[in-house]
C-alpha positions in Angstrom: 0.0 0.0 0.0 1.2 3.5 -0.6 1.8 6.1 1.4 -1.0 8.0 0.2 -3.3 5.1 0.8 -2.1 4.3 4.0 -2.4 7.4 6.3 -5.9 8.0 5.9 -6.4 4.2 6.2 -4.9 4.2 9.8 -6.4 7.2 10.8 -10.2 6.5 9.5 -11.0 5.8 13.1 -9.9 8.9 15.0 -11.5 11.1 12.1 -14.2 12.7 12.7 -17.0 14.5 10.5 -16.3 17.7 13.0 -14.8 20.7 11.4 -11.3 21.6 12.6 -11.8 24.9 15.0 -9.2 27.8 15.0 -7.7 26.7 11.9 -5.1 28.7 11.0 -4.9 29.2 7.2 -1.6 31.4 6.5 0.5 28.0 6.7 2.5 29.4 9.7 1.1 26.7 12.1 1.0 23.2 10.0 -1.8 20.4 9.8 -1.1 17.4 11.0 -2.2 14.8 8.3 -4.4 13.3 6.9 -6.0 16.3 6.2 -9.0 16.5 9.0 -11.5 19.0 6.9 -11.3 16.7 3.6 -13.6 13.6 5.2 -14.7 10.2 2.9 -18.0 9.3 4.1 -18.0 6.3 1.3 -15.5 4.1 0.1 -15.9 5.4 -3.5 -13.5 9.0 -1.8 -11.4 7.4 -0.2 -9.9 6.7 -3.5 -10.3 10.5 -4.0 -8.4 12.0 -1.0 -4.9 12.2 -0.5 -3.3 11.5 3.1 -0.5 13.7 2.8 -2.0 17.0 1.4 -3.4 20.0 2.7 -6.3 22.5 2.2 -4.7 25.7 1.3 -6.0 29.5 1.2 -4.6 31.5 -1.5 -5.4 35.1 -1.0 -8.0 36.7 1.2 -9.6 40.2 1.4 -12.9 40.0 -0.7 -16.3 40.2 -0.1 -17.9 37.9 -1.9 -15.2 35.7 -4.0 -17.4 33.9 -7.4 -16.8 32.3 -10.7 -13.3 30.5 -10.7 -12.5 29.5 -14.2 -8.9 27.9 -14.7 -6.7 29.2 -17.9 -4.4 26.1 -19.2 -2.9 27.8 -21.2 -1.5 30.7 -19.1 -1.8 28.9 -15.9 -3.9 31.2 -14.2 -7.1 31.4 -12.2 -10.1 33.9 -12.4 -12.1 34.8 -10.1 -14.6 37.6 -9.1 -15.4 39.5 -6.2 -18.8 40.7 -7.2 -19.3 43.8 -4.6 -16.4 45.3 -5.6 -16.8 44.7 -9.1 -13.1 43.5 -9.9 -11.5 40.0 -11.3 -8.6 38.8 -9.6 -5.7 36.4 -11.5 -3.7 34.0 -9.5 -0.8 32.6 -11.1 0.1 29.1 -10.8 4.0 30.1 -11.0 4.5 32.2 -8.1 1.1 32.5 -6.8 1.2 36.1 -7.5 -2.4 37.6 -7.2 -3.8 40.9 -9.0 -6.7 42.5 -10.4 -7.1 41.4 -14.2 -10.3 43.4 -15.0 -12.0 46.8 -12.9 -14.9 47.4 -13.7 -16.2 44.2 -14.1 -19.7 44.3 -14.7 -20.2 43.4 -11.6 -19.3 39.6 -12.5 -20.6 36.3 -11.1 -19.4 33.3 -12.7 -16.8 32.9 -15.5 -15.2 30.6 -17.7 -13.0 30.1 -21.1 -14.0 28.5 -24.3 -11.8 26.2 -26.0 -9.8 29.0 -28.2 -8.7 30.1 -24.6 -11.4 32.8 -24.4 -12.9 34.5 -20.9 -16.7 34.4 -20.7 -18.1 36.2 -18.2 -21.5 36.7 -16.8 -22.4 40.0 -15.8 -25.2 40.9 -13.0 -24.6 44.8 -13.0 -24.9 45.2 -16.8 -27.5 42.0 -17.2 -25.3 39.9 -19.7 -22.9 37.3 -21.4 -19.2 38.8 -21.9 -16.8 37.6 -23.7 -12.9 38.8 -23.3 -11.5 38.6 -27.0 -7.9 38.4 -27.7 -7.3 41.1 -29.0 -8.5 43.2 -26.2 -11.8 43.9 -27.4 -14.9 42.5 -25.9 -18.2 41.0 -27.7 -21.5 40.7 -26.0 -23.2 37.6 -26.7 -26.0 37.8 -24.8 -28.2 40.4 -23.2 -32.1 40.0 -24.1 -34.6 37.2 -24.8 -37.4 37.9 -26.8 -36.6 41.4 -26.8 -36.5 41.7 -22.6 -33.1 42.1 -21.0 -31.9 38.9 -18.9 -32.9 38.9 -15.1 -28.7 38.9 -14.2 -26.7 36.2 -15.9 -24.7 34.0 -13.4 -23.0 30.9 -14.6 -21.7 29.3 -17.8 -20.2 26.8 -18.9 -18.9 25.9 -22.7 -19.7 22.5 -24.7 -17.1 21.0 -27.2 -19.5 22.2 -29.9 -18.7 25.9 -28.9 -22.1 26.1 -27.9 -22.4 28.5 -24.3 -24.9 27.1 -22.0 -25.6 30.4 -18.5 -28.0 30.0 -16.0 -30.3 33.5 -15.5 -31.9 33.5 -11.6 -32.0 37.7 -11.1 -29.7 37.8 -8.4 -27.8 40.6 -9.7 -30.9 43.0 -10.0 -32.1 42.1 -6.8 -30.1 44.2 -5.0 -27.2 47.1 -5.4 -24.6 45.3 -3.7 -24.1 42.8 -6.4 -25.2 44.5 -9.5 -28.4 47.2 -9.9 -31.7 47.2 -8.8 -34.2 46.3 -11.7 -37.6 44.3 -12.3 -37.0 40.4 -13.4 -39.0 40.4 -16.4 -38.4 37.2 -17.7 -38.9 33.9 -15.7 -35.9 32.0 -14.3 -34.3 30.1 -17.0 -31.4 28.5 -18.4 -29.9 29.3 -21.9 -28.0 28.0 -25.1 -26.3 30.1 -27.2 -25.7 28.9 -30.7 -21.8 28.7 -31.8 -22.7 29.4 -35.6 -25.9 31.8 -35.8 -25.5 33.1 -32.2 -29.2 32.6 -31.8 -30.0 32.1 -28.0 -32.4 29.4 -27.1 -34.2 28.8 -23.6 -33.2 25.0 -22.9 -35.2 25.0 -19.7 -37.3 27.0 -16.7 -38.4 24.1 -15.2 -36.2 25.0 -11.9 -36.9 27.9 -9.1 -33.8 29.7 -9.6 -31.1 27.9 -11.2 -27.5 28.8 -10.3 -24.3 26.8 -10.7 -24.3 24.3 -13.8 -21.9 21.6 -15.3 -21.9 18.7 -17.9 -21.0 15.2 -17.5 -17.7 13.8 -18.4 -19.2 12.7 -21.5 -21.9 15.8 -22.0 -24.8 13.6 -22.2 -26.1 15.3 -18.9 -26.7 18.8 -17.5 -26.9 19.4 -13.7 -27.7 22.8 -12.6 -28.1 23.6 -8.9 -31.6 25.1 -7.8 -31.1 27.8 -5.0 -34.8 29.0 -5.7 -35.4 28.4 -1.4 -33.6 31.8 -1.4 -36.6 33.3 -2.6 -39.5 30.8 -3.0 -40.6 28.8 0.1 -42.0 25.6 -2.0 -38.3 25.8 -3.7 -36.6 22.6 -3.1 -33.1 22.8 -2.0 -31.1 20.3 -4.4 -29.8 19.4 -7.5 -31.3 18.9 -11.0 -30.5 16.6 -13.8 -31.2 16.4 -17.6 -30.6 14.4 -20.6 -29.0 16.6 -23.2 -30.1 15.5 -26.7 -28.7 16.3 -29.8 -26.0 18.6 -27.6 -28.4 21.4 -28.4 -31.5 20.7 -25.7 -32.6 19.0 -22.3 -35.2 16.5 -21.5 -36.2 14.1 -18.7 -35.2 16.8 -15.9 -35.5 15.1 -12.4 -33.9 15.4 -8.7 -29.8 14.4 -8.8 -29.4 14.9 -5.0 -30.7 16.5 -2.0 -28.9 19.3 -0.2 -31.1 18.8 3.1 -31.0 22.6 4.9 -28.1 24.1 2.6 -27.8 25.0 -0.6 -25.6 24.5 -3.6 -24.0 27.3 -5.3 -21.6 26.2 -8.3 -21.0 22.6 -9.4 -17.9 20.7 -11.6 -17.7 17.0 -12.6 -14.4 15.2 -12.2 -13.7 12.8 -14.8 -15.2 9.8 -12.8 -18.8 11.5 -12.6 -18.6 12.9 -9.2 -20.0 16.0 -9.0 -18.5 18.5 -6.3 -21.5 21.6 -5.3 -20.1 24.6 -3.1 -22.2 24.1 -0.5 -23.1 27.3 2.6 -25.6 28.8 4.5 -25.9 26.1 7.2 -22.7 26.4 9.4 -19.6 24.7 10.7 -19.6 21.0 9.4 -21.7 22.1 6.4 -20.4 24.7 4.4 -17.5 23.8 2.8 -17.9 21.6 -1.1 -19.8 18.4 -0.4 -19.4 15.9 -2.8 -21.8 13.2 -4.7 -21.2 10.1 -6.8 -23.1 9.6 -10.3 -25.9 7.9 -8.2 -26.7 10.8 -6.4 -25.1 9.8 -2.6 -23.0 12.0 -0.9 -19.7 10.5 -0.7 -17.3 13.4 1.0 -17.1 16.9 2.2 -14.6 19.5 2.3 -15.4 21.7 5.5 -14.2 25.7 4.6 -14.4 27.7 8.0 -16.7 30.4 5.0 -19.8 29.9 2.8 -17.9 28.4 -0.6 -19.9 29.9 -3.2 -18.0 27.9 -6.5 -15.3 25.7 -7.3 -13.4 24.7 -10.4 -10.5 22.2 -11.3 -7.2 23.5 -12.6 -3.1 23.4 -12.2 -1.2 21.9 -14.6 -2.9 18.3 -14.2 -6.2 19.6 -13.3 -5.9 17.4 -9.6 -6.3 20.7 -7.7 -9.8 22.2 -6.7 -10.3 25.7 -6.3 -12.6 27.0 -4.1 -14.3 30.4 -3.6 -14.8 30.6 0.7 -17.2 34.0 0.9 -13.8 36.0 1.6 -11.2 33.8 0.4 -10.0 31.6 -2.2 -8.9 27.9 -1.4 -7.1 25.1 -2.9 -6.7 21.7 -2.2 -5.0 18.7 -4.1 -7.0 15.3 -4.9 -6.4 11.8 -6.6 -8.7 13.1 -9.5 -8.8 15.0 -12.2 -11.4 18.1 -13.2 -14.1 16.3 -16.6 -13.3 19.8 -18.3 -11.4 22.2 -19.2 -12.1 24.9 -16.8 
């Protein structure tokens, strides 16, 4: 047995499901491993978590950290801090951390297409951005129908260039993360074409939809409901589709329950587990909680803040990057991120 296999084997019975207390973060006081706040609650993570590893924060200071997308080529992280309508850029090389883009629109989630492009959605401004490479920027989406979107918040990109963004209002319900302004088209979920740049509702049949991701092998769509927010009947999980012909959704139906939380962002690894930034329950909740294809939660990662989205990235896509409400965090595991950001 290896090393890696072997400490958290040993130690299984003096772990607890108990968040660490007055953790301390800057790496001046170590953790003794296995790594306490990453806990397998099913065999299927054990193969996931690494004994000799550690969660690590990255940079602090925000107010309300969103949208990680990972750069392979430039071997950076994005990231927004919606209030103070910036992007942050941590490099992988020297972990040097700056502001990449001010104003921002007031961004919530982001991510790159596959010619290395950053797509951002936009609550202050109500749309889809996209960062070209020559400096420039193109709007792909800001109406349906001739209405302006309620506050765009996540996206994700399909092999087929098609860009898929989830549209729950958050951004105009308030002036802390965008402007106020009247939602004046139902919660829904969007496609936008790759060739005639149409946009096409895929789905509304979901309170307020929020984080997304594909499958490994983009035959399904989960997108996280966080509709209890706002609608008492709302239920507090995770949605599943069938994506047909790459260009719609069908048989929609309940993935997993997040009992009194709720689930933020989402990403796949390449086995089909699918990791939700979870928050808005406490110590031993929030943190990213983590499901196998079945739907059964299988491990947690405890985050002493609300984690309000995660991606995959570094150079072998192992690492998970996680947006704490003030903080961004990093931790490495025995898998490997089903995308590319």
């Amino acid at each position: 047995m290896t090393r890696r296999g072997l400490l958290p084997t040993l130690a299984a019975p003096l772990v607890a499901a108990a968040q660490t207390v007055n953790r301390d973060y800057s790496g001046k006081t170590p953790i003794r491993y296995p790594e306490p706040d990453v806990v397998s609650l099913d065999p299927r993570f054990d193969k996931v978590k690494i004994g000799n590893t550690t969660i690590q924060r990255l940079a602090s200071g925000f107010l309300w950290a969103e949208g990680p997308a990972w750069h392979g080529g430039g071997k950076y992280l994005v990231w927004s801090d919606i209030p103070n309508d910036k992007q942050y850029r941590w490099i992988e090389d020297d972990g040097h951390v700056s502001v990449i883009h001010q104003p921002a629109g007031y961004s919530n989630g982001n991510t790159f297409d596959y010619q290395g492009r950053q797509i951002s959605c936009e609550h202050g401004n109500r749309r889809v951005l996209r960062y070209e490479l020559d400096g420039t920027t193109s709007v792909l989406a800001d109406k349906f129908e001739g209405k302006p979107f309620n506050a765009p918040n996540d996206a994700v990109v399909h092999p087929d260039g098609g860009i898929w963004f989830t549209d729950p209002g958050y951004g105009s319900l308030g002036n802390y993360e965008g402007h106020v302004g009247e939602l004046l088209l139902k919660e829904a979920v969007y496609r936008i074409d790759p060739t005639t740049k149409k946009i096409e509702k895929v789905t509304d049949e979901i309170f307020k939809p929020n984080g997304l991701c594909f499958s490994p092998d983009y035959k399904k769509l989960y997108i996280a409901d966080t509709g209890a927010s706002h609608y008492p009947k709302a239920p507090r999980n995770i949605k599943v589709w069938d994506v047909a012909d790459s260009k719609s959704l069908k048989s929609g139906k309940e993935f997993c329950s997040m009992g009194g939380g709720l689930a933020d962002g989402i990403r796949a690894d390449i086995n089909g587990n699918i990791y939700a930034a979870a928050g808005w329950v406490g110590a031993g909740y929030d943190g990213v909680q983590i499901f196998a294809p079945d739907g059964k939660k299988i491990g947690q990662i405890h985050l002493p803040e609300i984690c309000a989205n995660v991606c995959f990235g570094g150079t072998r896509r192992n690492r998970l990057f996680m947006c704490g409400s003030q903080s961004m965090y990093a931790v490495y595991l025995e898998t490997r991120g089903a995308h590319i950001c």
